[in-house]
C-alpha positions as CSV (number, residue, x, y, z in Angstrom):
1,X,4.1,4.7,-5.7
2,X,4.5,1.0,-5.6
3,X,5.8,-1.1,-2.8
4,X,8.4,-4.0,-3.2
5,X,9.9,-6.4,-1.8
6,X,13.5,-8.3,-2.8
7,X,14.3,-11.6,-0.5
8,X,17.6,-12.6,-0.9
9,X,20.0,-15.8,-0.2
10,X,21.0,-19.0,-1.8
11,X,19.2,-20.7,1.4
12,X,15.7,-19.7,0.0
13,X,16.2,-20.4,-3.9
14,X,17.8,-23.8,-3.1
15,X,15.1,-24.5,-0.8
16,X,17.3,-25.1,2.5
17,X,15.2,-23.0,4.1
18,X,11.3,-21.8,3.1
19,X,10.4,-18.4,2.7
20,X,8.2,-17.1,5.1
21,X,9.0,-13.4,4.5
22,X,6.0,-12.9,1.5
23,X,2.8,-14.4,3.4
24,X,4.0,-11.9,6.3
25,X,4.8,-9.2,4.5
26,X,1.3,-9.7,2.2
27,X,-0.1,-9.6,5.6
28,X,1.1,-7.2,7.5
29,X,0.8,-4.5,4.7
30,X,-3.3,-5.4,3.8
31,X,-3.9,-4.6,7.7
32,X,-2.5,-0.9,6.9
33,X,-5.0,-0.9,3.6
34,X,-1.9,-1.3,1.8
35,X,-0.9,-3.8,-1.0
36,X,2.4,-5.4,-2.7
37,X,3.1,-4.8,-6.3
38,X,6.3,-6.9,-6.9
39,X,8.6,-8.8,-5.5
40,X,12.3,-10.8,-6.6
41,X,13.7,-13.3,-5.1
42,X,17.9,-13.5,-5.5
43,X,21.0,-15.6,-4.4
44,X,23.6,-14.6,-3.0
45,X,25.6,-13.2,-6.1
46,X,27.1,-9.9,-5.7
47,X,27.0,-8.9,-9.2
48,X,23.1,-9.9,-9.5
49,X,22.1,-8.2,-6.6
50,X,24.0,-5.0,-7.4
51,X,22.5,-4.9,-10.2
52,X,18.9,-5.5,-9.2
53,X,19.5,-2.7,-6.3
54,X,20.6,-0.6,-9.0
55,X,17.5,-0.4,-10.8
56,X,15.3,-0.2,-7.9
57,X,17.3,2.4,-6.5
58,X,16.2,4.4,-9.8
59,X,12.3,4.0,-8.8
60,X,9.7,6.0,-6.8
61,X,9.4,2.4,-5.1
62,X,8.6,2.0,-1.1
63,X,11.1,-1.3,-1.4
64,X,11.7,-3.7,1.6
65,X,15.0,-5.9,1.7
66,X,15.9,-9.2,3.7
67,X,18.5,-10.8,3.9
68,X,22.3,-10.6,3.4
69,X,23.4,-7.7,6.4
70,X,25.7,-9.8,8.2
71,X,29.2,-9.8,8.5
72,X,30.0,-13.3,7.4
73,X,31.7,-14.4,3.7
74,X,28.3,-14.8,2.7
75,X,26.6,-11.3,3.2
76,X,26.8,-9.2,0.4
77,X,23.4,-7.1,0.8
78,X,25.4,-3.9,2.3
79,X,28.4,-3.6,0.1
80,X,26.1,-4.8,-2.6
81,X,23.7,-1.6,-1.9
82,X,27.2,0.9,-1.6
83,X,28.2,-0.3,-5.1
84,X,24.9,0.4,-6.5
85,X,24.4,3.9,-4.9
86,X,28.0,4.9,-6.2
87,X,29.0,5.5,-2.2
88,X,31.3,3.8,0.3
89,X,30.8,1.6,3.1
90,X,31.1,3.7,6.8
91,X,30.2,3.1,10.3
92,X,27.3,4.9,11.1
93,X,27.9,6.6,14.5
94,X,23.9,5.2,15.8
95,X,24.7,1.7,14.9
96,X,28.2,1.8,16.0
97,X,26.6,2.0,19.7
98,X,24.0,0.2,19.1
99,X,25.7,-2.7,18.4
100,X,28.2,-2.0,21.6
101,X,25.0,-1.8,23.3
102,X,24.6,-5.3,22.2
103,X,28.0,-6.6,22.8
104,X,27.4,-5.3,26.7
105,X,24.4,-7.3,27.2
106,X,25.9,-10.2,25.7
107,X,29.1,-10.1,28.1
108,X,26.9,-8.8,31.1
109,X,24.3,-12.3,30.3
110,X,27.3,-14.1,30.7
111,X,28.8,-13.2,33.6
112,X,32.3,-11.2,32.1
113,X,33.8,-8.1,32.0
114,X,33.3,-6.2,28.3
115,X,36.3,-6.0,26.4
116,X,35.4,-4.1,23.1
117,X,38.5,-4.6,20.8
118,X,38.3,-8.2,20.9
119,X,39.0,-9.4,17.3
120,X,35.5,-10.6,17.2
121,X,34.1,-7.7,18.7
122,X,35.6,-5.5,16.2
123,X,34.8,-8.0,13.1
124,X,30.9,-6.8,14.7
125,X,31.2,-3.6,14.0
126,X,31.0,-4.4,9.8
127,X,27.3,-4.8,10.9
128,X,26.9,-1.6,11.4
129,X,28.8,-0.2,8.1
130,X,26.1,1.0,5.6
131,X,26.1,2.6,3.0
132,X,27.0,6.5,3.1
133,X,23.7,8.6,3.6
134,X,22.0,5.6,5.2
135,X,19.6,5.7,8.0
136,X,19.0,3.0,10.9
137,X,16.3,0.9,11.3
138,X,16.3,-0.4,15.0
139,X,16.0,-4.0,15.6
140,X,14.0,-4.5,18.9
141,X,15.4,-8.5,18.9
142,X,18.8,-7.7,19.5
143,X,19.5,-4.1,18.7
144,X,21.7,-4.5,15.9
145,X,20.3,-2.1,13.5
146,X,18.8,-2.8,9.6
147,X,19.1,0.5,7.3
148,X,17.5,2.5,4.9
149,X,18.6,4.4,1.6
150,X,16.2,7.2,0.5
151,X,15.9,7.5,-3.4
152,X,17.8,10.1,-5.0
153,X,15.9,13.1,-5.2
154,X,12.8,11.7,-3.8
155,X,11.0,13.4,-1.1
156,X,11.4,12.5,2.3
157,X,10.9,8.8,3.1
158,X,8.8,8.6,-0.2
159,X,10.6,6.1,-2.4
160,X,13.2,4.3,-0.5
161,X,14.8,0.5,0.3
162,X,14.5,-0.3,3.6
163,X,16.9,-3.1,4.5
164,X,16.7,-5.6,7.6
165,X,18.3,-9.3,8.1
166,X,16.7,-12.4,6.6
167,X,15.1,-14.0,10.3
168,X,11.5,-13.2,10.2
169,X,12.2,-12.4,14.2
170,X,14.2,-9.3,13.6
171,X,12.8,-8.4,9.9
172,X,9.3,-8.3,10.4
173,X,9.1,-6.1,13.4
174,X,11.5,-3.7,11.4
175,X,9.5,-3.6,8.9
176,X,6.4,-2.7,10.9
177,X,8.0,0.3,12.6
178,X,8.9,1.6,8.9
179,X,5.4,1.5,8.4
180,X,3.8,2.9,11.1
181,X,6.7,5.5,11.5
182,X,7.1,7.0,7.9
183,X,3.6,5.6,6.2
184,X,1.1,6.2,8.3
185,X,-0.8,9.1,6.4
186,X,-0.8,6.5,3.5
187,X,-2.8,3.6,5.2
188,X,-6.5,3.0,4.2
189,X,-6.5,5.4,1.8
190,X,-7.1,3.3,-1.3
191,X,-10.2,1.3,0.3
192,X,-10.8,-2.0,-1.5
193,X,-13.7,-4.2,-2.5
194,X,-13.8,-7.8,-3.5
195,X,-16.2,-10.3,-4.3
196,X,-16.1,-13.3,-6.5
197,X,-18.1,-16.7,-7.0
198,X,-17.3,-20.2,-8.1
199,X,-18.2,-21.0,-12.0
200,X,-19.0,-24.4,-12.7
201,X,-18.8,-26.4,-16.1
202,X,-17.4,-23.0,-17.9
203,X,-14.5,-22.4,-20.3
204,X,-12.1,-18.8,-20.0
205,X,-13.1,-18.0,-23.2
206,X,-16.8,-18.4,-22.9
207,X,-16.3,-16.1,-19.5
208,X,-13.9,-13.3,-21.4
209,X,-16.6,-11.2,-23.3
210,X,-18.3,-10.5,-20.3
211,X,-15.0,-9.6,-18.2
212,X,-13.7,-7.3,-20.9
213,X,-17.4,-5.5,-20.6
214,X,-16.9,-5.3,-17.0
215,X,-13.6,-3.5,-17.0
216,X,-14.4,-1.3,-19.9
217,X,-17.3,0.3,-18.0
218,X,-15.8,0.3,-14.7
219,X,-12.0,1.4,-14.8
220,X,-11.6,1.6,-11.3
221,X,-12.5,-2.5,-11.3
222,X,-10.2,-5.0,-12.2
223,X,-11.5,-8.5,-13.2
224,X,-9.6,-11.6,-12.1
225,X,-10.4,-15.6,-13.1
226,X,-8.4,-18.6,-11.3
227,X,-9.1,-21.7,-12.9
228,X,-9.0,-24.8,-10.4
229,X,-8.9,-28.4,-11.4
230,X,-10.4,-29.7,-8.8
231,X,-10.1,-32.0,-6.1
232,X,-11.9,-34.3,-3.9
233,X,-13.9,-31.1,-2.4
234,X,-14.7,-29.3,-5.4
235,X,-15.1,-30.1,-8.9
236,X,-13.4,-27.8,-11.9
237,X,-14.3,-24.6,-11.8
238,X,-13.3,-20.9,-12.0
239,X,-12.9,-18.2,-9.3
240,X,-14.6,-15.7,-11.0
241,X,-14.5,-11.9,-9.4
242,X,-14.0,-8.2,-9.3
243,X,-11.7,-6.5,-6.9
244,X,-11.6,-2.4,-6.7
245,X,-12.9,1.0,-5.5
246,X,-16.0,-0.2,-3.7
247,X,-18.3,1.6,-5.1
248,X,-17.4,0.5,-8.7
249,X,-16.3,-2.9,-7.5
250,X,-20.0,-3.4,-6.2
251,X,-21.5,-2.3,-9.4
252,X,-18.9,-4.6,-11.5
253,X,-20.6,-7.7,-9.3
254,X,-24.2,-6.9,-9.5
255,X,-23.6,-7.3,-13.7
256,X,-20.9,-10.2,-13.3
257,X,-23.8,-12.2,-12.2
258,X,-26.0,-10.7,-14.3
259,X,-23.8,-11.6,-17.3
260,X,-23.8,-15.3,-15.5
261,X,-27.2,-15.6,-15.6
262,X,-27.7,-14.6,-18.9
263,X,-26.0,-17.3,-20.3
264,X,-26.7,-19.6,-17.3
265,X,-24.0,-20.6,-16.1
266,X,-23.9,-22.3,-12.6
267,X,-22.3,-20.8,-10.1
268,X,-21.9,-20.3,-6.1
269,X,-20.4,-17.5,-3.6
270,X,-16.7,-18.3,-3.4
């Protein structure tokens, strides 16, 4: 199973705002032993992001969403999610009071009496409409909910989207308690290993014999090379290394610099 991640809004793509959802997400997922296998960035086009939900609804993907949950001419993420499911929009009962919860507070802060069928108190409510079958994800920021959409057919919180609004504030503490709450059994148990050094004065093809013998003899071990022009630190050179079960990873390592030394290259510890 393979965990995703789909960032939407024009904001990001035209660069109005940066994106600060990846690092965090990269981050917060390698402290669980966990890793990201993909991720799409989209604007705010209905018919694109139906589309991509579509097909990721068809996965065994964990996938996380941001962005788009509002209720202004702009949000598109929850109708966009109904359309690709087949499934109408309704008010789930949780967030329905959650979000009354939240209207409360907000009159209480300011000193007035709650009056819930307010036009704008009612337009609030579309917040809390999700798609049929969905779940709440509770927002700790301001209690208006995110919500999640198990896969058809999968098993219980095995592939699903799990959707929460675009500020990092609300999004990434949502995301955590999906974590911890449904994937807990699943963290640390793919330990990981990986070592690499700086290669000096050497081309990718000189470096590719020995990186295809690597991985041919240790399939748990994946070989990666990052060439770097160089700058006023560090001249060219090429991250050379070997990421994997540790056991393998260390063995892929110990005949990486073998294979260096053999045809003397120069290297140092990255």
């Amino acid at each position: 199973m393979a965990i995703g991640l789909i960032i939407i809004g024009d904001e990001i793509l035209s660069g109005r705002r940066v994106d600060k959802h990846f690092p965090k997400i990269l981050e917060m997922l390698s402290t669980r032993g966990l890793s990201l296998d993909w991720a799409e960035y989209i604007g705010d086009d209905p018919a694109r992001i139906t589309a991509t939900l579509k097909r990721t609804f068809a996965s065994d993907d964990i996938v996380f969403c941001t962005g788009g949950i509002g209720a202004t001419p702009d949000d598109h993420t929850r109708q966009c999610a109904a359309a690709a499911l087949g499934v109408p929009l309704v008010l789930h009962p949780q967030a329905r009071e959650k979000i009354r919860e939240r209207i409360a507070d907000t009159a209480r802060d300011a000193g007035l009496e709650v009056d819930y069928d307010t036009p704008d108190n009612l337009h609030r409510l579309k917040m809390g409409e999700f798609p049929q079958g969905a779940a709440i994800i509770p927002n700790p920021f301001n209690k208006i909910p995110g919500f999640s959409v198990p896969h058809q057919g999968a098993g219980a919180h095995s592939g699903a989207h799990y959707f929460a609004p675009g500020f990092p504030v609300m999004a990434w503490p949502m995301f955590e308690w999906v974590l911890d709450t449904y994937y807990a059994d699943r963290f640390h148990q793919n330990p990981q290993l990986e070592q690499s050094v700086l290669v000096f004065g050497a081309m990718e093809s000189t470096l590719t014999p020995l990186m295809e013998a690597i991985e041919t003899e240790f399939p748990l071990v994946k070989v990666f090379s990052l060439p770097h022009v160089g700058d006023g630190n560090t001249r060219r050179h090429i991250d050379l290394g070997v990421k994997g079960e540790p056991v393998q990873s260390a063995a892929a390592f110990k005949k990486m610099l073998a294979g260096l030394d053999q045809i003397k290259a120069e290297y140092r510890p990255a």
